[in-house]
Every structure is written in structure tokens, then in C-alpha cells.
N, CA, C and O atoms as CSV, one atom per row, in Angstrom:
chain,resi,resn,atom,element,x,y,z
A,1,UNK,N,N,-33.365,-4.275,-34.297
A,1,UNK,CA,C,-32.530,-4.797,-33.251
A,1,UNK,C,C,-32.019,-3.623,-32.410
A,1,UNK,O,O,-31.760,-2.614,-33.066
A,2,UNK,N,N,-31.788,-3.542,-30.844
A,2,UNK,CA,C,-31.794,-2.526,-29.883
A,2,UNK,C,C,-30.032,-2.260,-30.206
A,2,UNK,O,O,-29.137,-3.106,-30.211
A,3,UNK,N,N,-29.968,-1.220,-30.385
A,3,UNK,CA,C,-28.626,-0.552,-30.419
A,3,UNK,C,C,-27.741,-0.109,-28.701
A,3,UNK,O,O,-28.156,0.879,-28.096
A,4,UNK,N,N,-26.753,-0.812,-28.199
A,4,UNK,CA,C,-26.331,-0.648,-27.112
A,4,UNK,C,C,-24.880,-0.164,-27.030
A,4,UNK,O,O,-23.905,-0.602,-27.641
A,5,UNK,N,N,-24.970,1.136,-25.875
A,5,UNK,CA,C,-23.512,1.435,-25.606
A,5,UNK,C,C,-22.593,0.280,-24.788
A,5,UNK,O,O,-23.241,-0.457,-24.046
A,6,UNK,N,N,-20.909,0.028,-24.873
A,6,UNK,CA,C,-20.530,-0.334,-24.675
A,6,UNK,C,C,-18.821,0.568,-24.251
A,6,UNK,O,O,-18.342,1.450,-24.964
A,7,UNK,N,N,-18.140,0.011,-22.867
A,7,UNK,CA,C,-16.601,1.096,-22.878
A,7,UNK,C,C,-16.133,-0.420,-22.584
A,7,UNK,O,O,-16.724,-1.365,-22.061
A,8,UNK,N,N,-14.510,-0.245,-23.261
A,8,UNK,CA,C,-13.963,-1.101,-22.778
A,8,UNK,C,C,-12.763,-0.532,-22.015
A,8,UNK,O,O,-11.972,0.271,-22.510
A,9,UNK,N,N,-12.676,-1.141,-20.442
A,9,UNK,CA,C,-11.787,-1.074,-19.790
A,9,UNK,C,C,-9.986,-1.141,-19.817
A,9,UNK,O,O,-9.105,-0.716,-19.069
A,10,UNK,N,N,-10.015,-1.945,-21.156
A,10,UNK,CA,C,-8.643,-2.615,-21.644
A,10,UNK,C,C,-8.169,-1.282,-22.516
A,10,UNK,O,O,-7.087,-0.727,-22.323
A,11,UNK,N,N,-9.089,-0.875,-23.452
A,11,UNK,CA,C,-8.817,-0.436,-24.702
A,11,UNK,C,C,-9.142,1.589,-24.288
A,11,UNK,O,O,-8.748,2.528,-24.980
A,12,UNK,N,N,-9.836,1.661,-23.163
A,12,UNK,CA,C,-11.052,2.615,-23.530
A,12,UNK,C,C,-11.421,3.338,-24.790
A,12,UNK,O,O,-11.350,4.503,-25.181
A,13,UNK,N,N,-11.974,1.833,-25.428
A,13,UNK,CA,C,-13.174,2.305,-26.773
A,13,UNK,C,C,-14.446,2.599,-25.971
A,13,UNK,O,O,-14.717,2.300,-24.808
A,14,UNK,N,N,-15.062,3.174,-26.771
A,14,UNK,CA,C,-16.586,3.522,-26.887
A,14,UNK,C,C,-17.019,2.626,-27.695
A,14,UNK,O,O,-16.789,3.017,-28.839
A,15,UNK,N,N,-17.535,1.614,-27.694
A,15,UNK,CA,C,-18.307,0.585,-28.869
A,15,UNK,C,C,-20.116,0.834,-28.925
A,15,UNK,O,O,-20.920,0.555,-28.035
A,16,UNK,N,N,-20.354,1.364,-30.097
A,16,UNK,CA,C,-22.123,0.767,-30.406
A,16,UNK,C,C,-21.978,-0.425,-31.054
A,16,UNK,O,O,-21.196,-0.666,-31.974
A,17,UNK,N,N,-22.912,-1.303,-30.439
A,17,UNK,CA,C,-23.108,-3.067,-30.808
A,17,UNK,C,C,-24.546,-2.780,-30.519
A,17,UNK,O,O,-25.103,-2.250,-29.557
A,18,UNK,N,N,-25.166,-3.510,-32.126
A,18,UNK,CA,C,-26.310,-3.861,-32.244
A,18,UNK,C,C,-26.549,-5.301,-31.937
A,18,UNK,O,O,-26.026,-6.214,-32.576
A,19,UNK,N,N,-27.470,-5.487,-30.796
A,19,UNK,CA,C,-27.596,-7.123,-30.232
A,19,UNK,C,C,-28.832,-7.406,-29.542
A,19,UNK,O,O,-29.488,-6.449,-29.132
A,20,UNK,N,N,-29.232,-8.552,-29.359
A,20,UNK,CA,C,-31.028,-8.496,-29.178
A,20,UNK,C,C,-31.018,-8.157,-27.380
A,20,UNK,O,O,-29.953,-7.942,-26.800
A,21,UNK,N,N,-31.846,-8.154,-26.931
A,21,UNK,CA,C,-32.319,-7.594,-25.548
A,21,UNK,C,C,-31.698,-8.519,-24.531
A,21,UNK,O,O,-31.341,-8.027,-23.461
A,22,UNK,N,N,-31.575,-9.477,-24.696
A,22,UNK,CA,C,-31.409,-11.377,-23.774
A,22,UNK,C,C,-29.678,-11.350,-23.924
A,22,UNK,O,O,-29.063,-12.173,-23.246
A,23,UNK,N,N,-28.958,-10.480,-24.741
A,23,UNK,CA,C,-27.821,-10.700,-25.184
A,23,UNK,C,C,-26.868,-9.874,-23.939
A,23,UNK,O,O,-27.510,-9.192,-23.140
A,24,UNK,N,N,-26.150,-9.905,-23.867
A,24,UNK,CA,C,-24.925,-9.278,-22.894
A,24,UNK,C,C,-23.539,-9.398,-23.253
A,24,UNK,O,O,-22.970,-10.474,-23.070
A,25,UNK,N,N,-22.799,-8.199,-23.850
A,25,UNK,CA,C,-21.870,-8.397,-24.453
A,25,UNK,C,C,-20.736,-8.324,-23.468
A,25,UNK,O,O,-20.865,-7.498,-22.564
A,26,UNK,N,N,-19.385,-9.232,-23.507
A,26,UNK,CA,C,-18.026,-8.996,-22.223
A,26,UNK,C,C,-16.756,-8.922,-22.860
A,26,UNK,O,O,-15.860,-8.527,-22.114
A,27,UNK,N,N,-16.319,-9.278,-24.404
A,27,UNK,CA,C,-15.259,-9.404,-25.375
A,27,UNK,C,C,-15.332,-7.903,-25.936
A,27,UNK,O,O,-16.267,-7.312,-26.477
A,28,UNK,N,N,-14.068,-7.499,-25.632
A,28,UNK,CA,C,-13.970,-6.469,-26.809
A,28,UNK,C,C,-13.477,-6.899,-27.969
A,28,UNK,O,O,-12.522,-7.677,-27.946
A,29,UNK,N,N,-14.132,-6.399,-29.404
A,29,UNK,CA,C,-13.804,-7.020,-30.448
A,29,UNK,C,C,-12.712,-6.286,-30.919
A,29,UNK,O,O,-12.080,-6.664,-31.905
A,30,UNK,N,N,-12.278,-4.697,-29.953
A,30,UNK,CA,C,-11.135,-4.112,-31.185
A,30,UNK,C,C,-10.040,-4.699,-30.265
A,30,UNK,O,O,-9.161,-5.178,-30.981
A,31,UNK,N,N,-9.792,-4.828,-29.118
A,31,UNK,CA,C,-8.378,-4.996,-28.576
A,31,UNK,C,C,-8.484,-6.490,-28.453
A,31,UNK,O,O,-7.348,-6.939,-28.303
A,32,UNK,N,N,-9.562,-7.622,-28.457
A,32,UNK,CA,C,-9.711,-8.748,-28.379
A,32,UNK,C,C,-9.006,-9.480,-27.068
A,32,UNK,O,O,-8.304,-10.490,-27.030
A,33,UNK,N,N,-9.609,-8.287,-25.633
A,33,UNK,CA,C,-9.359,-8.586,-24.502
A,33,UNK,C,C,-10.903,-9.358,-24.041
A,33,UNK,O,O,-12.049,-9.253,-24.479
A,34,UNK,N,N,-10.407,-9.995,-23.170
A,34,UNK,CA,C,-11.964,-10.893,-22.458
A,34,UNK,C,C,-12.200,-10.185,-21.074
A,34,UNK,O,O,-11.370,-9.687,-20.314
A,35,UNK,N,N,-13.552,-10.280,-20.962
A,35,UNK,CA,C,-14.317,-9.782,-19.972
A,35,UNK,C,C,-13.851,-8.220,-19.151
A,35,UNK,O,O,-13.543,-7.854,-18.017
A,36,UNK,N,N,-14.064,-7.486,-20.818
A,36,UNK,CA,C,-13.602,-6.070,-20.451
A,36,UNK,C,C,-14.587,-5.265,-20.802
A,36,UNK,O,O,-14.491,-4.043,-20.684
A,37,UNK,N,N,-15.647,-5.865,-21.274
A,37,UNK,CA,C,-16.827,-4.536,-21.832
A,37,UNK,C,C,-17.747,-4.006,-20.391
A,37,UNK,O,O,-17.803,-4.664,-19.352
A,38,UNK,N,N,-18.412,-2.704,-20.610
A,38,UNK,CA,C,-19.131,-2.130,-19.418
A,38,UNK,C,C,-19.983,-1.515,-20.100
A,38,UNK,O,O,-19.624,-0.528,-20.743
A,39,UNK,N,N,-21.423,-1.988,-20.124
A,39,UNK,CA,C,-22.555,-1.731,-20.954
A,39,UNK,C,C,-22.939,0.016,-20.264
A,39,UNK,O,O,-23.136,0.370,-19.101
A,40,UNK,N,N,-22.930,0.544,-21.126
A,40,UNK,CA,C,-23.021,1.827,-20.567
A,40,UNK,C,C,-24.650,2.454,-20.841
A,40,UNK,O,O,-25.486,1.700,-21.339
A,41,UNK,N,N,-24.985,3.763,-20.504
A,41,UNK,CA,C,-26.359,3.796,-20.139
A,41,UNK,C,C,-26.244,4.680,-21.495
A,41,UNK,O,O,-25.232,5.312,-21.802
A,42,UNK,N,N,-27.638,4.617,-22.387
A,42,UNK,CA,C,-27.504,5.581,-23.579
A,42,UNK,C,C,-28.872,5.369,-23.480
A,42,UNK,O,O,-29.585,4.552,-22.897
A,43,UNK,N,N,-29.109,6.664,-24.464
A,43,UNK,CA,C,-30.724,7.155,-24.325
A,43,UNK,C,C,-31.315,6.526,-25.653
A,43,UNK,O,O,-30.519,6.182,-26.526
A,44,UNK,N,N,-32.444,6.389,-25.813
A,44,UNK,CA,C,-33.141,5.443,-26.769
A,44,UNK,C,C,-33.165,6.414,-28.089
A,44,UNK,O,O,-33.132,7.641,-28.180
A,45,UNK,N,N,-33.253,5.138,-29.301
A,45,UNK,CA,C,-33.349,6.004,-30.678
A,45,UNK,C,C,-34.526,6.351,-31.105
A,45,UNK,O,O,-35.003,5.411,-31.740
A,46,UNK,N,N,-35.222,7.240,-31.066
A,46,UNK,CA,C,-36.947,7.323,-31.896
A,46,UNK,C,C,-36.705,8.138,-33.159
A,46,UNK,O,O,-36.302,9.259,-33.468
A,47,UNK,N,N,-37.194,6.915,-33.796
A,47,UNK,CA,C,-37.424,7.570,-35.179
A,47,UNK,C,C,-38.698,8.319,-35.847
A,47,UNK,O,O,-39.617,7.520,-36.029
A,48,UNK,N,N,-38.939,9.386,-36.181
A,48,UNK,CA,C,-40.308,9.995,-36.549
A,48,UNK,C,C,-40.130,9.778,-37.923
A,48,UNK,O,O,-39.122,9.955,-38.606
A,49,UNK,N,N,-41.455,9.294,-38.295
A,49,UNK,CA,C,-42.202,9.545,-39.683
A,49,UNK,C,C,-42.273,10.816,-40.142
A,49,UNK,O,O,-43.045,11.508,-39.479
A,50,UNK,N,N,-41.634,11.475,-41.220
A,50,UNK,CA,C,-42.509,12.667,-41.415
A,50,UNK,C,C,-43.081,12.394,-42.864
A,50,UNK,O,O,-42.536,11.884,-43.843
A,51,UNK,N,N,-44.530,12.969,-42.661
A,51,UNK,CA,C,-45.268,12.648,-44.335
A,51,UNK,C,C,-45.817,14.069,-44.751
A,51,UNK,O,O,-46.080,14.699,-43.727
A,52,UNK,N,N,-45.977,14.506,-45.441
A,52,UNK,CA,C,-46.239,15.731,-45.996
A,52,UNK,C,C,-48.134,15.599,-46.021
A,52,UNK,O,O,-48.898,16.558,-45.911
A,53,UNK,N,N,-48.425,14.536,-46.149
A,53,UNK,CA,C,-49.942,14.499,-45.868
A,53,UNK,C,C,-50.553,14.436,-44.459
A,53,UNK,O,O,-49.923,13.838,-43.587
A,54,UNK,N,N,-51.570,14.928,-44.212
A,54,UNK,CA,C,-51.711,14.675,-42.861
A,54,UNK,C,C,-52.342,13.709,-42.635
A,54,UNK,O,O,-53.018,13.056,-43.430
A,55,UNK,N,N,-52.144,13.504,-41.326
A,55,UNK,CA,C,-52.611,12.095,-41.066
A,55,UNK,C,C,-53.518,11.845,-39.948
A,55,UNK,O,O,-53.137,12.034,-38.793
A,56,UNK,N,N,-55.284,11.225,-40.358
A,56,UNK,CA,C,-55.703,11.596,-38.984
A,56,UNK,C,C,-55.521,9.968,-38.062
A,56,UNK,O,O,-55.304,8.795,-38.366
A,57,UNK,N,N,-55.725,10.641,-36.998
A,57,UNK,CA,C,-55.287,9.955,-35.784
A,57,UNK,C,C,-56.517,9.089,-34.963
A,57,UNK,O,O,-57.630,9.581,-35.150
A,58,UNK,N,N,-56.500,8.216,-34.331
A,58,UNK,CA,C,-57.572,7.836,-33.920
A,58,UNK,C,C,-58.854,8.449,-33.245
A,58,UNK,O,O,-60.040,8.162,-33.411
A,59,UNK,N,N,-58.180,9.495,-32.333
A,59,UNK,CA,C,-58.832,10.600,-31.343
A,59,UNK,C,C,-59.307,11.604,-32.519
A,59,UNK,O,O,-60.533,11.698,-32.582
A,60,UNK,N,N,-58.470,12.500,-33.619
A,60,UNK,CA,C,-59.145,13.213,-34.458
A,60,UNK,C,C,-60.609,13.060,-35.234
A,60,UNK,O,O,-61.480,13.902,-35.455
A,61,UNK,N,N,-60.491,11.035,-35.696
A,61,UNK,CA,C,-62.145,10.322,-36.234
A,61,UNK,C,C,-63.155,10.377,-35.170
A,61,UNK,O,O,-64.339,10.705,-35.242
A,62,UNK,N,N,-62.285,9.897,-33.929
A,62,UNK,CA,C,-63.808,10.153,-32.828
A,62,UNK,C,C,-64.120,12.023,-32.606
A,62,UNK,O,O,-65.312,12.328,-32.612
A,63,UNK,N,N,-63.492,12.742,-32.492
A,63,UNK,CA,C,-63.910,13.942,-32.594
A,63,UNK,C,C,-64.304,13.966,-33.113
A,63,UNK,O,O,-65.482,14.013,-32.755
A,64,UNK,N,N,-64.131,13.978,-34.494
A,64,UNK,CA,C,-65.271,14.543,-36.063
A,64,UNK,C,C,-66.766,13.648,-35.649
A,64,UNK,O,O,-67.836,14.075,-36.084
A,65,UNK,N,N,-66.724,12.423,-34.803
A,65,UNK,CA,C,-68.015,11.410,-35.212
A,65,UNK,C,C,-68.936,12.307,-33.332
A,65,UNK,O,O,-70.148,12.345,-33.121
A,66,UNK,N,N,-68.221,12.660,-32.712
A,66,UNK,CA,C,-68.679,13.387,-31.652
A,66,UNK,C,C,-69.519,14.437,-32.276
A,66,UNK,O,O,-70.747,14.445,-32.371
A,67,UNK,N,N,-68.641,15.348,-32.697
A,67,UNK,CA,C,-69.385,16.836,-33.654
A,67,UNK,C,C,-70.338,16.650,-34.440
A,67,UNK,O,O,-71.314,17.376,-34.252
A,68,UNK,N,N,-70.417,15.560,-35.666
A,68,UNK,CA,C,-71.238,15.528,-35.969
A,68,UNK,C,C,-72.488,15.166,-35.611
A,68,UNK,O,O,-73.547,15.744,-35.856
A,69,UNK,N,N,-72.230,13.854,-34.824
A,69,UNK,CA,C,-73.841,13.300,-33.900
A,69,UNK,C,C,-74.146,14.557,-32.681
A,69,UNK,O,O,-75.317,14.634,-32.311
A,70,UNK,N,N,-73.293,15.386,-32.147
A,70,UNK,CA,C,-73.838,16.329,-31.226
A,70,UNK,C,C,-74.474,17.311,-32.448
A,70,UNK,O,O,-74.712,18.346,-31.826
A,71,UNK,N,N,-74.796,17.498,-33.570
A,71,UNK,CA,C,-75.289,18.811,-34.386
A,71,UNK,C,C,-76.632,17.947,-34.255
A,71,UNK,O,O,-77.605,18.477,-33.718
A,72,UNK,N,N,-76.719,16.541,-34.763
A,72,UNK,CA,C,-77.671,16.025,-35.374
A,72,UNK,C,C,-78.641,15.862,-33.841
A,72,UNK,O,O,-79.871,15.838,-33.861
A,73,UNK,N,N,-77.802,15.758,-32.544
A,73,UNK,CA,C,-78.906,15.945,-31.358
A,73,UNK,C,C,-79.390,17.334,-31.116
A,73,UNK,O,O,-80.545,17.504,-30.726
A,74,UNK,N,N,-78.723,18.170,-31.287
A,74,UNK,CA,C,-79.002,19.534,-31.386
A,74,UNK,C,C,-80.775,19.640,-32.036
A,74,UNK,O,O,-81.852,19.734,-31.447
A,75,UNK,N,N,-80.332,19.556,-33.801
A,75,UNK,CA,C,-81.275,19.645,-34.827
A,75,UNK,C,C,-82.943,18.785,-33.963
A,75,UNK,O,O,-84.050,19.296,-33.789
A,76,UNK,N,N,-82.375,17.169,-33.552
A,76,UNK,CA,C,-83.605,16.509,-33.131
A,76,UNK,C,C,-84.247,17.352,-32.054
A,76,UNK,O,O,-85.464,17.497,-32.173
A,77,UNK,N,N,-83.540,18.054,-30.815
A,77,UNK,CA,C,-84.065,18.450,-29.748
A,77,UNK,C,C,-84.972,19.582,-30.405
A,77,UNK,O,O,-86.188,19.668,-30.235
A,78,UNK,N,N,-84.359,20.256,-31.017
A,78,UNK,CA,C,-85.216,21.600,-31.318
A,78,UNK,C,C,-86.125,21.171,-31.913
A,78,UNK,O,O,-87.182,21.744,-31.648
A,79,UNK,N,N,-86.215,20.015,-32.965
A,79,UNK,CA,C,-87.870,19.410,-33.329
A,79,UNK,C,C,-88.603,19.124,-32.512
A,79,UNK,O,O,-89.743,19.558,-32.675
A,80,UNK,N,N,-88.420,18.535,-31.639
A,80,UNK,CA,C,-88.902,17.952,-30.248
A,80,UNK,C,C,-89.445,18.887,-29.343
A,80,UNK,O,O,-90.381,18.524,-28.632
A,81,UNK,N,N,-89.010,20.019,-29.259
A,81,UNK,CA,C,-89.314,21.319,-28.306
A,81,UNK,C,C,-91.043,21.395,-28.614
A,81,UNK,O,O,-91.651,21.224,-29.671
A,82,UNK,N,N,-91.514,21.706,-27.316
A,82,UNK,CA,C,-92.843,22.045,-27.333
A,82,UNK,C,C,-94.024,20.840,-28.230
A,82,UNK,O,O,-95.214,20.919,-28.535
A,83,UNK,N,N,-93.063,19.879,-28.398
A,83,UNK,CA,C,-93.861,18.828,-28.528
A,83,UNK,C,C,-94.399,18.268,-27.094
A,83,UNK,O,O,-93.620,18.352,-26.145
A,84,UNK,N,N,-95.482,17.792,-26.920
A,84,UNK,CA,C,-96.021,16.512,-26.247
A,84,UNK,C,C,-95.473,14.829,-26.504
A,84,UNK,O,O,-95.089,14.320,-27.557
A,85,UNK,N,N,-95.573,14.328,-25.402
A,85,UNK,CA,C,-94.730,12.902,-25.381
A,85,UNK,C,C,-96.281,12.540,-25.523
A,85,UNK,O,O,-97.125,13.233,-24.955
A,86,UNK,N,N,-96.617,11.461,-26.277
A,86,UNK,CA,C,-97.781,10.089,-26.004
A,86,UNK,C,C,-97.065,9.141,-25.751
A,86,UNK,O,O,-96.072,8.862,-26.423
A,87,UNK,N,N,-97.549,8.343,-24.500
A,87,UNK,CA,C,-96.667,6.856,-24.670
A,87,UNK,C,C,-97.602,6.030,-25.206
A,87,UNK,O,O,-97.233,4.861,-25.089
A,88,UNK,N,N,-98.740,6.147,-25.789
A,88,UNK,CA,C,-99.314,4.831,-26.612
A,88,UNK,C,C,-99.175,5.256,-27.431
A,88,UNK,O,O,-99.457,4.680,-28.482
């Protein structure tokens, strides 16, 4: 659930209220004045994972599957060198 700043005009608290996105808070709950809250601007929470294992990433599997099929075109071309094509 999105964590939102809140000041109240009556009281000047600072309130964090956790409330869904559609919600709009106007009651302050510590001085229990009406239509005194002022949703204030606060920067978002990101939380990082940290894991001690590494972890590969989508882009890291296509690299490794790049490298390897570019060795294995490598290997074919140089068989191929100074060969003749037949098309029948």
C-alpha cells in the first residue's frame, strides 16, 4: 500500500498515512480538525533486494546464448572456407 505525506494546517503535524492510490485524505486524526490535511509531495520508497548470490538477469542469458552461437559460427565458417558451394 503507497505510503503518503500529509501537513496539517490546524495542528502543523507532519503525518505518514498509508492509503490506496483512489484515496484522499482531509481529517486530521491527531487534532481531529476537518478538512485540514495538505497532501504533501514526498519522494518514492524503493526497496532493493540484496542476495549474496548472483543473479543472472535476462540480458546477461541472451549474452552468454549470443557468445556462444557467435564461436559456433566462427568454428562453421572456417570449415566452410575454400570449400565449393554445389547446389544439387
Amino acid at each position: 500500500m503507497p505510503r503518503y505525506c500529509y501537513y496539517c494546517t490546524n495542528c502543523d503535524e507532519e503525518l505518514t498515512i498509508f492509503h490506496r492510490i483512489n484515496e484522499v485524505m482531509v481529517d486530521c486524526k491527531k487534532c481531529d480538525s476537518k478538512q485540514t490535511l495538505k497532501k504533501m509531495l514526498s519522494k518514492p520508497l524503493i526497496v532493493k533486494n540484496k542476495s549474496n548470490k548472483k543473479e543472472q538477469i535476462t540480458g546477461d542469458l541472451t549474452q552468454e546464448y549470443i557468445e556462444s552461437n557467435r564461436e559456433i559460427l566462427q568454428t562453421q565458417k572456417k570449415e566452410l572456407k575454400g570449400k565449393e558451394y554445389d547446389p544439387s
